[in-house]
MARKOLVEX-397895 format. One record per residue: residue number from 1; residue in one letter; x, y, z of N, C-alpha, C in turn. Coordinates in nm, 2 decimals. Example, Ala and Ser with C-alpha at 12.3 -4.5 7.8 and 13.67 -1.06 7.14 Angstrom:
BEGIN
[node 1, 'A', [1.32, -0.57, 0.78], [1.23, -0.45, 0.78], [1.32, -0.33, 0.78]]
[node 2, 'S', [1.28, -0.22, 0.71], [1.37, -0.11, 0.71], [1.29, 0.00, 0.79]]
This chain:
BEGIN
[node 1, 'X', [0.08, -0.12, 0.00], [0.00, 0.00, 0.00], [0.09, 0.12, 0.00]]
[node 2, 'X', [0.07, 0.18, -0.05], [0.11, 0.32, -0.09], [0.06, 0.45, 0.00]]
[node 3, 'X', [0.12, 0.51, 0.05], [0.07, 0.66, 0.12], [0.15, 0.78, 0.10]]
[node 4, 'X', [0.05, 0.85, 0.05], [0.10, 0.97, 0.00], [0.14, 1.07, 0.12]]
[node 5, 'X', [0.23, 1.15, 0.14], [0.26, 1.28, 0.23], [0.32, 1.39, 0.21]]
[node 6, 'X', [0.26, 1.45, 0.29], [0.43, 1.60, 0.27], [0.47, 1.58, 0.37]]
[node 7, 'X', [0.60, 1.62, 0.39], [0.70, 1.64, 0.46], [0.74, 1.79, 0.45]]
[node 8, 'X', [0.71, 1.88, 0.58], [0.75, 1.99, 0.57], [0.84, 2.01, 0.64]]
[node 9, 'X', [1.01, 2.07, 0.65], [1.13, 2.10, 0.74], [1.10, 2.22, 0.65]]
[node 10, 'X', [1.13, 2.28, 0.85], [1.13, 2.43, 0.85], [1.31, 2.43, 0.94]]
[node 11, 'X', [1.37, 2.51, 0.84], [1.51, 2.53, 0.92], [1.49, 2.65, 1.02]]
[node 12, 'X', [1.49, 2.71, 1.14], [1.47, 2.85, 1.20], [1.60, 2.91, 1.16]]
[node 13, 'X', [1.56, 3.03, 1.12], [1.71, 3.09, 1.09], [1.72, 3.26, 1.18]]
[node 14, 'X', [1.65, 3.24, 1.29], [1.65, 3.36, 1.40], [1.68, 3.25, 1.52]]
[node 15, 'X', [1.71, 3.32, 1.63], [1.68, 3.30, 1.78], [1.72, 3.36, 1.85]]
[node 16, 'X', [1.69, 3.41, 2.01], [1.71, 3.44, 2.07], [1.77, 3.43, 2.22]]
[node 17, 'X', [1.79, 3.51, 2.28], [1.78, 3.52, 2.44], [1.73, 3.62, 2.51]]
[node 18, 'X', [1.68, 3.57, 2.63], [1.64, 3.62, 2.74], [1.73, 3.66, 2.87]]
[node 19, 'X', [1.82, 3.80, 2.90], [1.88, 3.79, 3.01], [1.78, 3.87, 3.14]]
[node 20, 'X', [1.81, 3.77, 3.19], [1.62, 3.80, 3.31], [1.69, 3.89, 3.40]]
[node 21, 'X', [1.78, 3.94, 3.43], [1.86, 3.97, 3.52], [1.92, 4.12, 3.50]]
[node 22, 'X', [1.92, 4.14, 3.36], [1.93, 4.28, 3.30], [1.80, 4.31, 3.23]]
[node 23, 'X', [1.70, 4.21, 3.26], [1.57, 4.34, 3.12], [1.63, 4.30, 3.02]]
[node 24, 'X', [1.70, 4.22, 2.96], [1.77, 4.25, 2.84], [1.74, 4.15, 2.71]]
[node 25, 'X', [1.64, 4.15, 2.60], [1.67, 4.08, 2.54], [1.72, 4.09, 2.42]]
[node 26, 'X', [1.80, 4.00, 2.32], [1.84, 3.98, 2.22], [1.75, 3.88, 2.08]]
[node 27, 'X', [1.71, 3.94, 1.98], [1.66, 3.87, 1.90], [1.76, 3.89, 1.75]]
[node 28, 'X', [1.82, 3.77, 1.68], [1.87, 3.74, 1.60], [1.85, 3.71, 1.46]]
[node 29, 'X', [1.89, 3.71, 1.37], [1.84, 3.65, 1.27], [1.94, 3.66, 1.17]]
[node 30, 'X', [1.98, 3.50, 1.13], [2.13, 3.48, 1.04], [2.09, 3.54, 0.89]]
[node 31, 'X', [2.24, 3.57, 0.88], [2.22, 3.69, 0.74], [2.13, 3.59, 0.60]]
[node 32, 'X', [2.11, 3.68, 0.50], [2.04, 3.61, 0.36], [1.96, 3.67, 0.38]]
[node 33, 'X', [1.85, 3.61, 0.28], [1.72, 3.69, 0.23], [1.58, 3.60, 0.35]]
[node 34, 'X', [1.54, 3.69, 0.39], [1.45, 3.65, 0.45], [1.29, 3.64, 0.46]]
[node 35, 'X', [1.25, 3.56, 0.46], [1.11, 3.53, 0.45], [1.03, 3.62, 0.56]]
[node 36, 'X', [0.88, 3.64, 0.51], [0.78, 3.68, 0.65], [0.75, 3.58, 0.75]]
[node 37, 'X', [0.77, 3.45, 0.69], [0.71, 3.37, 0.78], [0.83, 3.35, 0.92]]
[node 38, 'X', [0.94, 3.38, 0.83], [1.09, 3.33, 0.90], [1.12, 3.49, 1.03]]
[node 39, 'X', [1.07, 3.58, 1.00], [1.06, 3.68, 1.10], [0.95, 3.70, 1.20]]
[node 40, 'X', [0.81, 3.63, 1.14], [0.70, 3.60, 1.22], [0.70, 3.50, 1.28]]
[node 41, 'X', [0.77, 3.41, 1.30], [0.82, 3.30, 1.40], [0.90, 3.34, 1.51]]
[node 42, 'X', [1.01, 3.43, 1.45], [1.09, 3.47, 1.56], [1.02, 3.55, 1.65]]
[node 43, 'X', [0.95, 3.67, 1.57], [0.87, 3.74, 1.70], [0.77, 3.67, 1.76]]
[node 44, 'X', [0.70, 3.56, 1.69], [0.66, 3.53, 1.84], [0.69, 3.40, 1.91]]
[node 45, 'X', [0.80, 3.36, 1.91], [0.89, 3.27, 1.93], [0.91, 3.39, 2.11]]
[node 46, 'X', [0.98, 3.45, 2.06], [0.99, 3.58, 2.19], [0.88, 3.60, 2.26]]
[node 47, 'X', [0.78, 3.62, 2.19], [0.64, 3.69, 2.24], [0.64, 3.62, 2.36]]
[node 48, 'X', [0.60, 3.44, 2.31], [0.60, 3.36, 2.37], [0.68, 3.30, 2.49]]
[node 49, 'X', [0.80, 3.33, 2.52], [0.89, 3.27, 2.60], [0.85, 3.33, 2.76]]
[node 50, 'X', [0.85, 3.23, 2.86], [0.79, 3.27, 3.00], [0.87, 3.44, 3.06]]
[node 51, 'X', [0.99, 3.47, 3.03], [1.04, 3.52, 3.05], [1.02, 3.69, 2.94]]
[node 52, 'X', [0.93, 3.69, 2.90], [0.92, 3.81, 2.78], [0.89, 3.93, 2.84]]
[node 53, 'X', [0.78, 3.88, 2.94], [0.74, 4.07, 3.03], [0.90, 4.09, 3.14]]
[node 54, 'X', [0.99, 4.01, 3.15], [1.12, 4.07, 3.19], [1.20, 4.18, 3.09]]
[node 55, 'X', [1.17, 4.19, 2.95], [1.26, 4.23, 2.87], [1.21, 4.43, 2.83]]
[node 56, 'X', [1.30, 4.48, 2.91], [1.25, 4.62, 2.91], [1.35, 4.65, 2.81]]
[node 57, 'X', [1.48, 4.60, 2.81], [1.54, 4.67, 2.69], [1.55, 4.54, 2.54]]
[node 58, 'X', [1.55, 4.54, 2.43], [1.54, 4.44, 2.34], [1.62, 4.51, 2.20]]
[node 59, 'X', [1.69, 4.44, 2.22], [1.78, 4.44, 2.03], [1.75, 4.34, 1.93]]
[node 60, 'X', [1.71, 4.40, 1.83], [1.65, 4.32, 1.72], [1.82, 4.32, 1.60]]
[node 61, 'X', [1.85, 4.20, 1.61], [1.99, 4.20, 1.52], [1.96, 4.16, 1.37]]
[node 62, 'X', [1.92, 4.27, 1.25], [1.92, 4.22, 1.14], [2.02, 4.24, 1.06]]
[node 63, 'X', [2.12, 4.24, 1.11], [2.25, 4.25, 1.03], [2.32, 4.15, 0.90]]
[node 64, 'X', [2.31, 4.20, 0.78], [2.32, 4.10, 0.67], [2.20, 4.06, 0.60]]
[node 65, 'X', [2.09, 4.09, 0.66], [1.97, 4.04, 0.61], [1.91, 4.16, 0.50]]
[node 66, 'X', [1.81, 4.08, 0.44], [1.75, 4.20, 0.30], [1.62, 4.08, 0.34]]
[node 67, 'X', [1.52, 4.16, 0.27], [1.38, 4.06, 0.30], [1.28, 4.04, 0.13]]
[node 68, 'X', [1.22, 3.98, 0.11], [1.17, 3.94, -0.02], [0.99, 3.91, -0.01]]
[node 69, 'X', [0.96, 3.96, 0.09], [0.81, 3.95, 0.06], [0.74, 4.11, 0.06]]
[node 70, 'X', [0.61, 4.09, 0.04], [0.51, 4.21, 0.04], [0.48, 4.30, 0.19]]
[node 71, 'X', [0.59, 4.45, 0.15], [0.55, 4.45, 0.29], [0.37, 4.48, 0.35]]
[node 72, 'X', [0.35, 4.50, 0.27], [0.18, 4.49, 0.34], [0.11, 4.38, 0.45]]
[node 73, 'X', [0.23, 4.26, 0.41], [0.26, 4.17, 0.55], [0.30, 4.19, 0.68]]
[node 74, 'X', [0.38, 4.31, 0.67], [0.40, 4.33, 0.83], [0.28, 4.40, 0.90]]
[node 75, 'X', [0.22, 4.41, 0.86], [0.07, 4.46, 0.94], [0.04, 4.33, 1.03]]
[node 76, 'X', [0.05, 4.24, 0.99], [0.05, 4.07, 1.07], [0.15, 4.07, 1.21]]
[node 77, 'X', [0.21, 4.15, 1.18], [0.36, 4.13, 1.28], [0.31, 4.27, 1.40]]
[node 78, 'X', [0.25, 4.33, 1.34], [0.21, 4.43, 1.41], [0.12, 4.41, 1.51]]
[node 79, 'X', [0.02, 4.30, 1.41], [-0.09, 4.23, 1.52], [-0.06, 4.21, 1.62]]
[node 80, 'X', [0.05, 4.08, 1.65], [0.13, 4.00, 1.67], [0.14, 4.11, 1.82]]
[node 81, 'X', [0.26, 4.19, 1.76], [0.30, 4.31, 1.87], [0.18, 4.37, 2.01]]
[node 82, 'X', [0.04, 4.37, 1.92], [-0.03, 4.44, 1.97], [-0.17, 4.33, 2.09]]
[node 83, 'X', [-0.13, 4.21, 2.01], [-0.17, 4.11, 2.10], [-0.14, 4.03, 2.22]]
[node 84, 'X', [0.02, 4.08, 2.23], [0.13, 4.03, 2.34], [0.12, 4.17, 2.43]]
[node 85, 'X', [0.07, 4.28, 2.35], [0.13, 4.43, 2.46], [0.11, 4.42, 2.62]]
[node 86, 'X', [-0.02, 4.36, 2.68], [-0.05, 4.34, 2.80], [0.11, 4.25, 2.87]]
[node 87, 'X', [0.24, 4.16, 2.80], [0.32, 4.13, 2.85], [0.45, 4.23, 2.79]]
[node 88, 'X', [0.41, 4.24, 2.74], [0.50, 4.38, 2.70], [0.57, 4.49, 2.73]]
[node 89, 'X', [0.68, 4.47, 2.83], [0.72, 4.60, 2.89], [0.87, 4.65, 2.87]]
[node 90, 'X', [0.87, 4.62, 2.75], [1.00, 4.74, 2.67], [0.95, 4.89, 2.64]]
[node 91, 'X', [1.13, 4.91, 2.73], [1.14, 5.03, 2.76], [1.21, 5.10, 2.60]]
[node 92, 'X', [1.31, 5.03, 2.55], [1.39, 5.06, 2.46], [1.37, 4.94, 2.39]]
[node 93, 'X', [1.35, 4.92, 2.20], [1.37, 4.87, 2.14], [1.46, 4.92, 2.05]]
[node 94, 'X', [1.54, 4.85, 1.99], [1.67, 4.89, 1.91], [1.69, 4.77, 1.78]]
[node 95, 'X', [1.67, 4.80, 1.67], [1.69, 4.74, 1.56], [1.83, 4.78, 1.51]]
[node 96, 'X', [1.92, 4.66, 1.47], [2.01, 4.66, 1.41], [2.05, 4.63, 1.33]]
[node 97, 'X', [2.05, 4.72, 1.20], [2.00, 4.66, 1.06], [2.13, 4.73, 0.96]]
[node 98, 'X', [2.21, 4.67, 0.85], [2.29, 4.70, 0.82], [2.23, 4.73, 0.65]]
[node 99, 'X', [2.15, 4.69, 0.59], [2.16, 4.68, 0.47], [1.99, 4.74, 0.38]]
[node 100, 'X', [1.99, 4.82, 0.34], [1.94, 4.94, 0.26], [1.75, 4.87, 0.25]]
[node 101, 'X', [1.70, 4.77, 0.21], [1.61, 4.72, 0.19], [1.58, 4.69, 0.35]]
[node 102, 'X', [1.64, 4.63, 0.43], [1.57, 4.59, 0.55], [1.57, 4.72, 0.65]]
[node 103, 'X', [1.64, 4.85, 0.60], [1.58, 4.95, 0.65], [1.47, 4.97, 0.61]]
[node 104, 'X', [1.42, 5.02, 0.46], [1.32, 5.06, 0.42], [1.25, 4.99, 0.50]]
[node 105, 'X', [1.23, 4.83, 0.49], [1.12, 4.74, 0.56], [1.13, 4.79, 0.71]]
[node 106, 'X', [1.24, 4.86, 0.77], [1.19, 4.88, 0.92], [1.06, 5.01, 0.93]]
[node 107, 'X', [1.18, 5.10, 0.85], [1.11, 5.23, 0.90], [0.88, 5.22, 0.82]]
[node 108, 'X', [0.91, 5.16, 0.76], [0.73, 5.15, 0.74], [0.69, 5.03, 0.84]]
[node 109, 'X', [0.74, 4.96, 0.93], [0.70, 4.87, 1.03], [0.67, 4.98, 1.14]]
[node 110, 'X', [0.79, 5.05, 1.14], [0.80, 5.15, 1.27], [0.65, 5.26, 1.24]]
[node 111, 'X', [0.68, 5.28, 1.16], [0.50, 5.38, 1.12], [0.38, 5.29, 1.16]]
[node 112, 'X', [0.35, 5.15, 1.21], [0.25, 5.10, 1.18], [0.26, 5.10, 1.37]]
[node 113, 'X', [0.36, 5.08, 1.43], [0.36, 5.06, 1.59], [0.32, 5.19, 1.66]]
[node 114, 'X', [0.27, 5.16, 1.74], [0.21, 5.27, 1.87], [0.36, 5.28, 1.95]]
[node 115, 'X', [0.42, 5.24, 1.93], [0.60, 5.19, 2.07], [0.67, 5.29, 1.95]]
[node 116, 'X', [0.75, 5.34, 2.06], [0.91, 5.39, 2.01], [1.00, 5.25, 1.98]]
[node 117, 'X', [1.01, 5.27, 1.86], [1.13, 5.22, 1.81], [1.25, 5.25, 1.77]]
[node 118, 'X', [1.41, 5.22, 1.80], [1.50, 5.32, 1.69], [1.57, 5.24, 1.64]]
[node 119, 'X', [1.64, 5.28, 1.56], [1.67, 5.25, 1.47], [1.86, 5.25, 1.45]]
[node 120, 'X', [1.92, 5.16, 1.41], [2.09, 5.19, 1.41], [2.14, 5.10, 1.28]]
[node 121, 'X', [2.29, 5.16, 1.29], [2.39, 5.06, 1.24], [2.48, 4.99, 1.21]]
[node 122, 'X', [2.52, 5.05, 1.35], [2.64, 4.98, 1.41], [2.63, 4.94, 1.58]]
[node 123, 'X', [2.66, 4.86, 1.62], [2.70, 4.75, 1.74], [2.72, 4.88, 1.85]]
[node 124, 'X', [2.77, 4.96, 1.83], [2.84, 5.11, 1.89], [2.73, 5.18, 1.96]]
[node 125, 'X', [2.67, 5.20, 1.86], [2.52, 5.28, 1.86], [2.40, 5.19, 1.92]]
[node 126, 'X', [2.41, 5.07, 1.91], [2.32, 4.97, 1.97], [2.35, 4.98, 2.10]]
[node 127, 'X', [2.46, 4.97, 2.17], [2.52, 5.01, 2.32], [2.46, 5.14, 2.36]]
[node 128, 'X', [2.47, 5.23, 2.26], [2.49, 5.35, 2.39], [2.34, 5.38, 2.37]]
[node 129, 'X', [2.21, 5.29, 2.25], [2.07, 5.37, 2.29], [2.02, 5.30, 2.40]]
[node 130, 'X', [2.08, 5.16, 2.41], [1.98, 5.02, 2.48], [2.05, 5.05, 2.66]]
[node 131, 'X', [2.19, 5.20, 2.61], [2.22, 5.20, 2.80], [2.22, 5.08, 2.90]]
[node 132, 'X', [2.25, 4.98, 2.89], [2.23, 4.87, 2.98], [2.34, 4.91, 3.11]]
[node 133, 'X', [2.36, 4.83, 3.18], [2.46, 4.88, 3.30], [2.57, 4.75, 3.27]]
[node 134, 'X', [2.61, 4.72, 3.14], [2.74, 4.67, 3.14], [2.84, 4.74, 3.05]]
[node 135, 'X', [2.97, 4.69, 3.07], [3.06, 4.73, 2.94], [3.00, 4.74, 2.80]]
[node 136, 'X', [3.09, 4.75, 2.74], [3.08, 4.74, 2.58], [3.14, 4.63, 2.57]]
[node 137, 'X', [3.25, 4.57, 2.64], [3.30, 4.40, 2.58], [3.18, 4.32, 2.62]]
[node 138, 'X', [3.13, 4.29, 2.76], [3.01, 4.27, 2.76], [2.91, 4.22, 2.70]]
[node 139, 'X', [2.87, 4.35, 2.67], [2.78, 4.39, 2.56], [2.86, 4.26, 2.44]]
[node 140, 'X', [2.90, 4.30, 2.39], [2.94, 4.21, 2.28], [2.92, 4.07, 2.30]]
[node 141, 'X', [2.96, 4.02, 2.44], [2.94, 3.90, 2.46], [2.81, 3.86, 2.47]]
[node 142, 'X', [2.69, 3.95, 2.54], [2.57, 3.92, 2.54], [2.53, 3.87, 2.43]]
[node 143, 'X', [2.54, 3.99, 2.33], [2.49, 3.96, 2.19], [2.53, 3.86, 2.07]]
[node 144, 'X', [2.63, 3.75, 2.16], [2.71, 3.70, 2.05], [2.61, 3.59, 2.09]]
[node 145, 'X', [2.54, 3.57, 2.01], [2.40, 3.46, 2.05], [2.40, 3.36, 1.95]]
C-alpha cells in the first residue's frame, strides 16, 4: 500500500535570548534573504517565551539580512506586537540593521507601531541607545548569541 505525504522542514534561521537579570533581550536572525514567515516565527517565538514581560530593553539584530516579501505583510507582525502588549514591557527597542532594503522594511513597520522604536547601524550605537549597566566588551558578549 502506498501513502501519499508532505513532509514539511522548516530550518529556523533567528533566535534568541532572554537575560532576566538585565531586562535585556536579544533577537537574532542569520544573514540572507529573509522570508515573512521566518521573521513572524521569531517574534513570536519571543512573544511567547515565560520570561518576555522581563525584557525592558530588546535588540532586534538584522545585520546582513535584506527581506523578499510584500510589505503589506508586516501589518500581521504588528498584530502579533499588539496582541502580546499586555506582557510587553520594553522600555527601549533597538533594531540593528545594516543593509538598505531591510531598513526601508523597518522604517514602514516602525510607522504601523504605537512603541518607540529606533533605529541603528552599528554594534556602537546599539550600546549607547539600549544604555544597559554593562561594558561594551560585555555587551558584545551578550549579543554573540
Amino acid at each position: 500500500m502506498r501513502t501519499n505525504f508532505t513532509l514539511k522542514i522548516f530550518f529556523m534561521s533567528g533566535r534568541y535570548k532572554i537575560y532576566s537579570e538585565l531586562n535585556f533581550g536579544i533577537a537574532k536572525m542569520d544573514s540572507g534573504v529573509k522570508s515573512f514567515e521566518e521573521l513572524y516565527d521569531l517574534a513570536k517565538r519571543v512573544r511567547e517565551d515565560a520570561d518576555f514581560p522581563k525584557v525592558y530593553f530588546n535588540l532586534t539584530d538584522l545585520r546582513g539580512c535584506t527581506f523578499n516579501f510584500d510589505v503589506s505583510k508586516l501589518t500581521k507582525i504588528v498584530t502579533l506586537i499588539e496582541e502580546y502588549q499586555n506582557d510587553d514591557n520594553q522600555n527601549t527597542g533597538v533594531y540593528l540593521i545594516d543593509e538598505p532594503i531591510a531598513t526601508a522594511y523597518a522604517h514602514l513597520f516602525f510607522d504601523s507601531l504605537k512603541y518607540k522604536r529606533e533605529l541603528c547601524s552599528t554594534v556602537g550605537k546599539a550600546y549607547r541607545l539600549l544604555n544597559l549597566p554593562v561594558s561594551y566588551a560585555e555587551f558584545i558578549t551578550l549579543i554573540n548569541i
